[in-house]
C-alpha positions, 0 to 999 in steps of 0.5 A: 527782822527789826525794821524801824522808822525813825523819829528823831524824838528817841536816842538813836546810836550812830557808828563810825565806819571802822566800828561798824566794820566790826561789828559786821566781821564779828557777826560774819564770824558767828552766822552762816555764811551769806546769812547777812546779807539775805536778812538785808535783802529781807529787809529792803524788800520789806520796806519796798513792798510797804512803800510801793505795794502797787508799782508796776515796775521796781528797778534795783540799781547794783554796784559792784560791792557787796552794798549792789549784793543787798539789792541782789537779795532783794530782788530774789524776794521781790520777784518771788513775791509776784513784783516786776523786778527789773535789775541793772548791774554796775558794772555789767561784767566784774567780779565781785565780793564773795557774798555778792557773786553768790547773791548774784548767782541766786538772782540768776536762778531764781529768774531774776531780770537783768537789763539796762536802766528803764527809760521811763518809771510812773510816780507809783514805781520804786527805784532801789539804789543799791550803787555804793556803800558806807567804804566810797571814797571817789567821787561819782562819775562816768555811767553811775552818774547818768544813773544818779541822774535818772533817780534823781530825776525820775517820778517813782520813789527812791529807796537807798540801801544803807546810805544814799550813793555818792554820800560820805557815810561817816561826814555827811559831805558828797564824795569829791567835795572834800577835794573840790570836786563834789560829784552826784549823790542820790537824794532818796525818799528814804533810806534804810541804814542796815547793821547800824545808823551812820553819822553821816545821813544825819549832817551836812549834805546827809540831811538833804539826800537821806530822806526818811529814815529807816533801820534795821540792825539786822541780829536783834533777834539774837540776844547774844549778837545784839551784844555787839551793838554795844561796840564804839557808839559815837553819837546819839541824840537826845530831846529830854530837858533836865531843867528843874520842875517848877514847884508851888512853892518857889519864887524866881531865884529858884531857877538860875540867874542869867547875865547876857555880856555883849552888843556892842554899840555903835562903832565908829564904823557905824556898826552896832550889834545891840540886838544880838545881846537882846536875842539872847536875852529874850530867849533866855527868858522865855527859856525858864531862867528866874532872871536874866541881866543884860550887860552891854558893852556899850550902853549908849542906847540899851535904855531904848531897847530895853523897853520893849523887854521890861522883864529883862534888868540892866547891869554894868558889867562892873556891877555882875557877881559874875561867881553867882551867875550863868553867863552868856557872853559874845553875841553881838560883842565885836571887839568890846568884849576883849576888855571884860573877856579875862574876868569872865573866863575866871570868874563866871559860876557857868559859862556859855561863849559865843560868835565874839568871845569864841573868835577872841579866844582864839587869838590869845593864848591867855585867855586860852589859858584861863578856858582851859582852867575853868575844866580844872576848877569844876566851872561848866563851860559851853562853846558854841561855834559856826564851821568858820569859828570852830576852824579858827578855834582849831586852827583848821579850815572850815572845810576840814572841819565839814569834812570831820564834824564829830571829829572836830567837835570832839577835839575841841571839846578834849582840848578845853575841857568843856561841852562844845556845840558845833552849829550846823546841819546836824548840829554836833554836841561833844563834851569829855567823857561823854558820848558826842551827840548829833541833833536830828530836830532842824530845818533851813528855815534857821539859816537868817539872822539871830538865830545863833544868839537864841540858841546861846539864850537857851543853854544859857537859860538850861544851865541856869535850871541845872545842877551846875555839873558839867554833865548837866551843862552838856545835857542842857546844850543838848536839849537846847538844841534839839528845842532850838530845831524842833521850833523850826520843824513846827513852824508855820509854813505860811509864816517866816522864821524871824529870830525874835519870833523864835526866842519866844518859842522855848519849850 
C-alpha cells in the first residue's frame, strides 16, 4: 500500500470524477476481480488502527454502493485484527453492487458484527463513514441524516472513506446546496481519499469537513498500473516561488518596477477607498519588488497616507510608462478607474486587474476587446475575482460559479487568454495550457477587510521578479497565493489578522 499524509507543502494531482472513473475501470480490467476493493479495505484499516489503536468500539457505517464495500473490507481486517468491530448497513436489506455484495458475504463469514448505529462511542472509539461515494447527487436525508448526525455529534474520532458523505466530490459544495436545499455532511477528523485526491475536499465546504487528509492510489506498487495515474489530472498545487535570487551584485532596478493604479478618493457620497491601493502597495513592497509606484485616482490626500509608507513613490498616473511597468490596477478604484482603465489594457508590460477594474471589464465589451488582445501580443495578465466578480465576469451567478469552481476558472481563463485566480476557500488558479491548480495553504482568519488588496500586491510584486512570460505570471499567482495563506495558517492565534499586519509578512 502507499498510504500517505498530506502536507499541502508538496504538489498534489486532483481528478475529476469522469477521470477517476477511468482509471478505476482500466484497473478493474487489469487485476482480479474484487482485488481493489480489499487493497481499499486494507488501507482504511491501516489508517484506523493508527488512528485509534486503542478504542473499544469501531463502528463502520456502510451505504449501499461500493463506497459502504470498502468499509465492509475493512471491517474482515479489523475484526481479524482483535478490534470490537461493530457494522450498520444502509440500507439494512438491498441489493448491492457486485464488489460490494461479495464484501458483504466476506464480512458475514468472517464473523463480522452487524447491527444498529451504537447508542454511545467513548472519545477513544472511531467512527468509519463509509455512507456515500464521490457518484451522489442527492442531498442526505431520512436514516443517513440521523447517522450524520450521530457522527457529527459523537465523541470518538471520524474516519471517512474516500470523501466525507454529503459532500459533492468534484465542487466542494454539500449535496442539495446547489438547489437550495443543502442536507448534512459529515465533518471528519480525517479522510482517505482512495484511487485518487478529489478537487472537492480541497474548496468550499470540502475545506471545513475533510479533516485531515490522507491518500492512498491503491497500484503503485504496480508500475505498469501507476501508468494510469497519469489520466485527465486537472489540478494540483504549488508553494515554490520563481522569483530571481538576489545577488550581491544588484541594485533595486534588478527586480521589477511596480505601479499600484486605484484608491479612489473621496466621492461625493462620502466614500473613499485610498487604502485599498496602499495595501496593495505595501504588500508589493514587502514582496520583493525594487520599486513600487502609487498612482491615485484621486490624489487629494494621498501625501497624508503616503507618509506612513516613505518607501513607496507618488506618481500621476499620466507620468507611469506603463510599457516598463507591472501594473496593479482596480483595488479600491470605484468608478475612477473607467477613465485610465483603456490605457492600462493596451499599454501596461504586466498586468494584474482587481475588485474595480474586473467589475468594469465586465460591463464594456471594448475594454473586453483590448483583455483579449493583450494574450495576442505576448503581455502577462492576472485576474483575480470573488465568486461574485468572477460570475459577472461570466455572465453567471455566483452559485454556479461555487457549484463549478475549476470549471469557472478555467473558462475565464480560455476566454481571455491570461492567468485567472479565482478567490475562495480553495482558491483556484487557471490560466491556458496549463494544469489549473487549487491552494491548500489558508484559513477564515483571511475573510476581513484588505486582504484581497495584499494578494493583488503580491502577484503584482511576483511578476515584477519574473521572467515576463505568461507561464511565469501563472507561477508567480501561484506561489503568491499559496504565501498569501500560508501567512494565515501561521499566524498567532492570540492575535487578529489585519490586512496591514499581513502585507508585511510576504515571503
Amino acid at each position: 500500500m502507499s498510504l500517505q499524509r498530506l502536507n499541502g507543502r508538496e504538489p498534489t494531482l486532483l481528478y475529476d470524477i469522469r477521470s477517476t472513473r477511468l482509471i478505476e475501470s482500466s484497473l478493474m480490467a487489469r487485476v482480479p476481480a474484487h482485488s481493489l476493493m480489499q487493497r481499499a479495505g486494507q488501507s482504511l484499516s491501516q489508517l484506523a488502527l493508527a488512528l485509534a489503536p486503542h478504542a473499544q468500539t469501531i463502528w463502520i457505517a456502510c451505504g449501499p454502493g461500493n463506497n459502504g464495500g470498502d468499509g465492509l473490507e475493512a471491517a474482515i481486517v479489523l475484526h481479524r485484527a482483535g478490534m470490537s468491530v461493530k457494522v450498520s448497513l444502509f440500507p439494512a436489506s438491498q441489493p448491492r453492487p457486485v464488489d460490494a455484495q461479495t464484501a458483504l458475504q466476506r464480512a458475514q463469514a468472517a464473523g463480522v458484527e452487524f447491527g444498529p448505529a451504537p447508542e454511545r462511542l467513548l472519545p477513544g472509539d472511531l467512527i468509519i463513514d463509509c455512507l456515500l461515494g464521490m457518484g451522489s447527487r442527492r442531498a442526505v436525508s431520512g436514516e443517513m441524516a440521523e447517522w450524520i448526525a450521530i457522527m457529527n455529534q459523537s465523541q470518538a474520532t471520524v474516519l471517512s472513506a474516500d470523501q466525507p458523505s454529503g459532500l459533492e466530490a468534484e465542487s466542494g459544495q454539500t449535496l442539495g446546496q446547489d438547489k437550495g436545499t443543502p442536507g448534512p455532511v459529515v465533518h471528519a477528523a480525517h479522510t482517505l481519499m482512495l484511487l485518487t485526491a478529489k478537487p472537492g475536499l480541497f474548496m468550499g465546504a470540502g475545506r471545513d469537513a475533510a479533516g485531515q487528509l490522507w491518500l492512498d492510489d491503491l497500484i503503485r506498487q504496480d508500475t505498469e498500473l501507476a501508468a494510469f495515474m497519469d489520466v485527465a489530472a486537472c489540478s494540483q498545487v504549488n508553494s515554490h516561488s520563481n522569483a530571481v535570487p538576489r545577488k550581491h551584485q544588484s541594485h533595486k532596478g534588478s527586480y521589477g518596477d511596480v505601479a499600484i493604479v486605484g484608491g479612489e478618493g473621496v466621492s461625493e457620497r462620502g466614500m473613499g477607498m485610498t487604502g485599498a491601493a496602499l495595501l496593495a502597495a505595501s504588500a508589493a513592497l514587502h514582496g520583493g519588488a525594487g520599486r513600487v509606484m502609487v498612482s491615485f485616482l484621486s490624489a487629494s490626500t494621498a501625501p497624508q497616507v503616503l507618509s506612513e509608507q516613505p518607501e513607496l513613490m507618488l506618481r500621476r498616473f499620466e507620468a507611469l510608462d506603463l510599457h516598463q511597468l507591472t501594473v496593479v490596477c482596480g483595488c479600491g478604484g470605484g468608478i475612477a478607474i473607467q477613465r485610465v482603465l483603456a490605457e492600462v489594457l493596451q499599454r501596461s508590460r504586466q498586468l494584474v486587474l482587481d475588485a474595480d477594474a474586473l467589475n468594469a471589464i465586465a460591463q464594456n465589451t471594448i475594454w473586453t476587446k483590448l483583455l483579449k488582445n493583450r494574450s495576442a501580443r505576448g503581455r502577462p495578465t492576472v485576474l483575480t475575482p470573488h465568486p461574485l466578480e468572477a460570475a459577472r465576469l461570466l455572465g453567471s451567478t455566483t452559485a454556479e460559479v461555487q457549484a463549478h469552481r475549476l470549471r469557472s476558472a478555467e473558462t475565464l481563463a480560455q476566454q481571455w487568454g491570461c492567468t485567472v485566480v479565482l478567490k475562495g476557500s480553495g482558491t483556484v488558479i487557471a490560466s491556458p495550457e496549463q494544469i489549473s491548480r487549487i491552494n491548500p495553504s489558508g484559513n477564515g482568519r483571511l475573510a476581513t477587510a484588505g486582504t484581497g488588496d495584499v494578494l493583488a500586491g503580491w502577484i503584482g510584486a511576483q511578476m515584477a521578479q519574473s521572467a515576463g512570460t505568461a507561464l511565469a505570471a501563472f507561477e508567480a499567482a501561484s506561489y503568491a497565493v499559496y504565501q498569501h495563506g500560508q501567512a494565515a495558517d501561521t499566524w498567532p492565534a492570540d492575535t487578529g489578522l489585519t490586512a496591514s499586519a499581513l502585507a508585511q509578512c510576504a515571503h
